[in-house]
C-alpha positions as CSV (number, residue, x, y, z in Angstrom):
1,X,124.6,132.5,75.8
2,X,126.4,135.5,77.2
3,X,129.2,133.7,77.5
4,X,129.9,132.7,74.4
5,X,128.7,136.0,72.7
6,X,131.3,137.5,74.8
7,X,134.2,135.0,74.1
8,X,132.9,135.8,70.0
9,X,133.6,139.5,69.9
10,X,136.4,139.6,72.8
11,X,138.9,141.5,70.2
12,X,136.2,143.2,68.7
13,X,137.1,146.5,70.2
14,X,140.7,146.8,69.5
15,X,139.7,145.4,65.6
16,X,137.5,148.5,65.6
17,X,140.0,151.0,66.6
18,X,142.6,149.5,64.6
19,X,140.7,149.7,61.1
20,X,138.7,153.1,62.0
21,X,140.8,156.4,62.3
22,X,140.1,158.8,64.6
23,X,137.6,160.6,61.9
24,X,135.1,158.0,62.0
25,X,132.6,156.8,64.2
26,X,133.2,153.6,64.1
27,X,136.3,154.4,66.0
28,X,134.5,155.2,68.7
29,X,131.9,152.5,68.5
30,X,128.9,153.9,66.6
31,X,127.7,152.2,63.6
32,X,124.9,152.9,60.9
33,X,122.3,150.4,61.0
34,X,120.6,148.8,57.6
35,X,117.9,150.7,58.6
36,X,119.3,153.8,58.7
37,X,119.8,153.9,62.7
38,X,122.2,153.6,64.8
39,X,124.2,150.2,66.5
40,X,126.5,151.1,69.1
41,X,129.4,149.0,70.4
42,X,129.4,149.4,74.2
43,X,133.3,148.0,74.8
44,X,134.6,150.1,72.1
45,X,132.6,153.4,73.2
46,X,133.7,152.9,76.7
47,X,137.0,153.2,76.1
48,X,136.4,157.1,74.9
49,X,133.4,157.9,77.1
50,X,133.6,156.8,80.4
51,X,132.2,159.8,82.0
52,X,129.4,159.8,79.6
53,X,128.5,156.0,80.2
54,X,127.4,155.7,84.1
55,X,126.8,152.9,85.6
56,X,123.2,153.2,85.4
57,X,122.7,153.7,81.4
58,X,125.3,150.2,81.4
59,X,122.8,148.5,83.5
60,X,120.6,149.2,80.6
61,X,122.6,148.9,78.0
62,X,124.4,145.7,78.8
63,X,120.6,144.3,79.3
64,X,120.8,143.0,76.0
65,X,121.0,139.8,73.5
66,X,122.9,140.9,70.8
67,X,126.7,142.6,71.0
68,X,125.4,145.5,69.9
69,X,123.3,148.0,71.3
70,X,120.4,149.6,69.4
71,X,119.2,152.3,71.7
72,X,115.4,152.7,71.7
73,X,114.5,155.8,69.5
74,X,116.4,157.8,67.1
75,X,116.1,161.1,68.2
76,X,115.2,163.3,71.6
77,X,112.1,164.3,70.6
78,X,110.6,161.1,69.8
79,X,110.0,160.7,73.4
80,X,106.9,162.8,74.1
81,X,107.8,163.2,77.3
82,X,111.0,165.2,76.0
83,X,108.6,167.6,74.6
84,X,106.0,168.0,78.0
85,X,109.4,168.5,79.8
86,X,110.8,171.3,77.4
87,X,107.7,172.9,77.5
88,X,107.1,173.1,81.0
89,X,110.3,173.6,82.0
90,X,110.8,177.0,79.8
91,X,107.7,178.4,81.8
92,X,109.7,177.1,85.2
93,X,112.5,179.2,83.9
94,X,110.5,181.9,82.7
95,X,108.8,182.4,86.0
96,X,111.8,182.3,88.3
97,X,114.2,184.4,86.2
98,X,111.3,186.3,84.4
99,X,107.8,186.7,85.3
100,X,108.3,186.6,89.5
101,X,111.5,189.1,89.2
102,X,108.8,191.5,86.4
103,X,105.9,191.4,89.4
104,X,107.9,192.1,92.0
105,X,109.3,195.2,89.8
106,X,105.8,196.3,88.7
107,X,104.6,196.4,92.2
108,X,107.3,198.2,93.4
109,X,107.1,201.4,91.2
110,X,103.5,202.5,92.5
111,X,104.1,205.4,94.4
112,X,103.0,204.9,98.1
113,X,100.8,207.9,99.5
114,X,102.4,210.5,100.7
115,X,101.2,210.6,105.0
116,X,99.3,213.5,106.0
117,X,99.1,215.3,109.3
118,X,96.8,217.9,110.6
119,X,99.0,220.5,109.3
120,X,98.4,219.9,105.5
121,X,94.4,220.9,106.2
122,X,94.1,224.1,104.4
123,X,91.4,225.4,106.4
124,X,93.3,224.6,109.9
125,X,96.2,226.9,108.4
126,X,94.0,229.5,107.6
127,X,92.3,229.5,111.1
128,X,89.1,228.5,109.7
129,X,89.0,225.1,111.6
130,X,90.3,224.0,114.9
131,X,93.3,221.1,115.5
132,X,90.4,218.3,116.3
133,X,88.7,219.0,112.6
134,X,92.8,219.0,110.9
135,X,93.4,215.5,113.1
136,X,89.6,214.2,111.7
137,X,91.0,215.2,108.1
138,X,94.1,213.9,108.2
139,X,93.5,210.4,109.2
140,X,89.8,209.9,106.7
141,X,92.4,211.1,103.9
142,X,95.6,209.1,105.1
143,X,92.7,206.1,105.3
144,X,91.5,206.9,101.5
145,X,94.7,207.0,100.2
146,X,95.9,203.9,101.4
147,X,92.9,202.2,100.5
148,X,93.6,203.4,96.9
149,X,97.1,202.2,97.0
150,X,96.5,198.9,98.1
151,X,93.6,198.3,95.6
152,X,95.9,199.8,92.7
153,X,99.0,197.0,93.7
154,X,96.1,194.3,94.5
155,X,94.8,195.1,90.8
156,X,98.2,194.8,89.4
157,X,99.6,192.2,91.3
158,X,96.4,190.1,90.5
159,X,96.2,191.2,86.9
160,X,99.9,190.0,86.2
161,X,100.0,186.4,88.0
162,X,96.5,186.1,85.8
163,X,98.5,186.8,83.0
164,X,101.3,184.6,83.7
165,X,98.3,181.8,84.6
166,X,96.9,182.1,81.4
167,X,99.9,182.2,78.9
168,X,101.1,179.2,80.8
169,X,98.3,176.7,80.5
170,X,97.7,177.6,77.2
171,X,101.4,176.7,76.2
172,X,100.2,173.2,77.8
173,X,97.6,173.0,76.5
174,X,99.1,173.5,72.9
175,X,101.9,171.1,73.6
176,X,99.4,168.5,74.8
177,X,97.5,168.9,71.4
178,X,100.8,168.4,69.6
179,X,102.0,165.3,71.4
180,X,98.1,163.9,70.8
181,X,98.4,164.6,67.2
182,X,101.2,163.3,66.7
183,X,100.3,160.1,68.3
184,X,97.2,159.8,66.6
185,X,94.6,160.4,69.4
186,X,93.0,163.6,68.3
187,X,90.7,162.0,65.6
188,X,89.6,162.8,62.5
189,X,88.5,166.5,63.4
190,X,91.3,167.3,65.3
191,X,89.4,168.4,68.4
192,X,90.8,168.0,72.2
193,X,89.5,168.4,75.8
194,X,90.0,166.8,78.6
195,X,88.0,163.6,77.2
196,X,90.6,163.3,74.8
197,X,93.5,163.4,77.1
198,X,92.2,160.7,79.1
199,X,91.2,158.5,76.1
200,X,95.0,157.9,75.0
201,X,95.3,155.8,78.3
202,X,92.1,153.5,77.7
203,X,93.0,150.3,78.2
204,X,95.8,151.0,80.6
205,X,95.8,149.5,84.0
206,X,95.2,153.0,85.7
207,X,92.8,155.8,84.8
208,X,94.9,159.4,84.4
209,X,93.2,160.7,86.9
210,X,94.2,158.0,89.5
211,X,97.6,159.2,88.4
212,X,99.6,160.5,91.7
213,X,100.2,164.1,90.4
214,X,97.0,164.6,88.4
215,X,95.7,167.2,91.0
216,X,98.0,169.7,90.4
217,X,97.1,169.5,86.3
218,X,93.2,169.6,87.3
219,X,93.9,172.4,89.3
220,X,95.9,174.5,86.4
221,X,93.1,173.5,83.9
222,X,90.3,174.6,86.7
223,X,91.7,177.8,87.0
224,X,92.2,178.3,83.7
225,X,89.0,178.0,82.7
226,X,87.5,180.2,85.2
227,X,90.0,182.9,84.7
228,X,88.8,182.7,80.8
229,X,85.1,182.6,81.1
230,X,84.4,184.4,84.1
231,X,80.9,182.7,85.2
232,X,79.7,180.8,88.0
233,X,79.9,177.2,86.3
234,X,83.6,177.6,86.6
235,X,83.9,179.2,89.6
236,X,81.7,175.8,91.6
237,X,84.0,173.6,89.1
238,X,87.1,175.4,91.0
239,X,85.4,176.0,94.7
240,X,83.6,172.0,94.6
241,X,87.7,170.6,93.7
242,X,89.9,173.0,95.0
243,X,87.9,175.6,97.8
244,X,91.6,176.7,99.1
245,X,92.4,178.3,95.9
246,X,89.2,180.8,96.1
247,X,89.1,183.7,98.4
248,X,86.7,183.3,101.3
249,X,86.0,186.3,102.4
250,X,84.1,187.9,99.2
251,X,81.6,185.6,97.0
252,X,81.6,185.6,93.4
253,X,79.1,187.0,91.7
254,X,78.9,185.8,87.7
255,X,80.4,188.3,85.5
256,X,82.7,189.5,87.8
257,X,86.9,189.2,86.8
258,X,87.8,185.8,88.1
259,X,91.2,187.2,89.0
260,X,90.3,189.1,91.9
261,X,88.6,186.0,93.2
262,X,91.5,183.5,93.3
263,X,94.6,183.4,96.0
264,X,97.5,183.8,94.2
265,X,100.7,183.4,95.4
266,X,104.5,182.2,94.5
267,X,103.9,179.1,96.5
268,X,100.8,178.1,94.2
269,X,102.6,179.0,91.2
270,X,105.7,176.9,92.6
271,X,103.2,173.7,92.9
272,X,101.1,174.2,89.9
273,X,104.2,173.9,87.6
274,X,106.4,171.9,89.5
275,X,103.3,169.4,90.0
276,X,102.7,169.3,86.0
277,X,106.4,168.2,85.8
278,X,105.1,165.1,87.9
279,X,102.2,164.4,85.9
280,X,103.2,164.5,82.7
281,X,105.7,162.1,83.5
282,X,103.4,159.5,85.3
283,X,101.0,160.3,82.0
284,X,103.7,159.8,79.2
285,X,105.0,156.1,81.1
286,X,101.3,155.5,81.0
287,X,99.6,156.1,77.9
288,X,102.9,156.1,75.9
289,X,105.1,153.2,77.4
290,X,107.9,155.5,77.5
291,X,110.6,155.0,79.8
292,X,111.1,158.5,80.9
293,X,114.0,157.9,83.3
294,X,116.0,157.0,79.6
295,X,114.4,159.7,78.1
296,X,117.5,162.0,78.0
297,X,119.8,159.9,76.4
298,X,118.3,156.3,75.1
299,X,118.0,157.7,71.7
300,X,120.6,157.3,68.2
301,X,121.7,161.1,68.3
302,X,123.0,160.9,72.1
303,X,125.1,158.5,70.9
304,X,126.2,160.4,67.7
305,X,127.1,163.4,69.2
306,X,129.2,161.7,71.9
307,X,131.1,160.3,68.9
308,X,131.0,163.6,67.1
309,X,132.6,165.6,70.2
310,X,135.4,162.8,70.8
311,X,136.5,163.4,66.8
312,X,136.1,167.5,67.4
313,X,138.3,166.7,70.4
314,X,141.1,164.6,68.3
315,X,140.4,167.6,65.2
316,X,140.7,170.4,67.7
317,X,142.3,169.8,70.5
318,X,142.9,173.2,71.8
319,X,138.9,174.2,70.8
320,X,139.9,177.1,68.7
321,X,136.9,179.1,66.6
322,X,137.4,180.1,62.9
323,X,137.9,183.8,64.0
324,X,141.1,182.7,66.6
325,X,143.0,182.7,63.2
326,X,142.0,186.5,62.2
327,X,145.2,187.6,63.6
């Protein structure tokens, strides 16, 4: 069948490029479907885009039964996995060029404690008190002072990774809600939790949370919620899942601020997002059947713009703006 499907459109590609000018798509391979998509002409395209057309998306695209190629969505961000990755790769961004570069800034402009020495103890200048009571009052203050310093940068230090914690899982959270919606999951009311979530893979031949990478999403939405509410249901959620988050040498008593209870560090922040990378991948090929390997490029407007660059290209060669003919 390939064969003679082949031996058929053999001269297609020269035809093509022969009755198209350099203007058109077509030229280039890319033709409007009936139904307002996209078909694309691999030979024709390949001749133009090489580069952009590796060996890998052929193996795909030449895994066909008809001579042309209809890629599999029309635009990016049909793939819901195009809009998990956006999503959590801002925050990714945002923490490495952003957040970690702001905490390490904060931190840095509380003044340390000036040292003190037996000297500085007014009553030892003015003879009042001998050089043992000066020594005494020099190291209970140096002692109180540092104690104050290291609780103010603790306070802040904990108070801005909070921060970052809780901005960042409710940007999840809101870009889970949008990809459910879209997809019809939320019901009639439009409520979500975590019930939710797990219902748009019912049926499915794995449960999300059997999903490799689903630990490091619990853990996000663990902390989150007792960094929110503060009481002692959330912290034995947290401590019972995930006891090497939790400090161990203070317990929590409810009411207190959950952020002075939990062990932040870069690392933790590193896995947490890097982790929800993984499972929001492993979720979209599950409950959505999406291929997310293809996700960056099996779509109609990949295929445009290729097209559209190649006729900028033959329009433009020299890639001048408007304003390069001011003078």
């Amino acid at each position: 069948m390939k064969r003679k499907r082949n031996s058929r459109y053999s001269n297609l590609s020269d035809k093509y490029k022969r009755e198209f000018s350099e203007t058109d798509r077509r030229h280039y391979g890319v033709f409007r479907h009936k139904h307002g998509r996209i078909k694309i002409e691999p030979k024709t395209m390949l001749c133009y885009a090489r580069d952009e057309l590796t060996e890998e998306k052929l193996k795909i695209i030449n895994n066909r039964k008809t001579h042309f190629f209809h890629p599999a969505k029309a635009h990016r961000n049909d793939y819901n996995y195009n809009l998990f990755m956006d999503v959590v790769e801002s925050i990714i961004n945002e923490w490495e060029k952003t957040f970690k570069i702001s905490i390490e800034e904060q931190l840095a402009k509380i003044e340390k404690p000036k040292e003190l020495f037996p000297g500085d103890y007014g009553n030892f200048q003015n003879g009042i008190s001998g050089y043992g009571a000066a020594c005494a009052f020099a190291t209970i203050k140096n002692d109180h002072n540092q104690r104050e310093y290291e609780n103010k940068v603790y306070q802040v230090w904990a108070s801005l990774y909070s921060q970052f914690l809780l901005q960042t899982t409710s940007k999840i959270e809101a870009i889970t809600v949008k990809v459910l919606d879209r997809s019809n999951t939320l019901g009639k009311k439009g409520e979500f939790n975590r019930t939710v979530l797990y219902a748009a893979a019912k049926g499915k031949d794995k449960k999300v949370e059997d999903l490799p990478s689903f630990e490091h999403y619990d853990k996000l939405y663990l902390i989150w919620h007792f960094l929110k509410h503060n009481n002692l249901s959330t912290y034995k959620n947290l401590k019972d899942s995930y006891p090497t988050v939790l400090r161990t040498d203070v317990e929590y008593n409810p009411g207190d601020l959950a952020i002075y209870y939990i062990c932040f560090s870069e690392d933790l922040i590193s896995k947490l997002l890097n982790g929800c990378k993984s499972f929001f991948k492993e979720y979209c090929e599950l409950a959505f059947d999406e291929n997310c390997e293809q996700a960056h490029w099996n779509f109609d407007d990949y295929f445009i713009d290729i097209a559209d660059n190649l006729i900028d290209e033959w329009r433009n060669p020299l890639g001048l703006q408007w304003y390069d003919d001011i003078d």
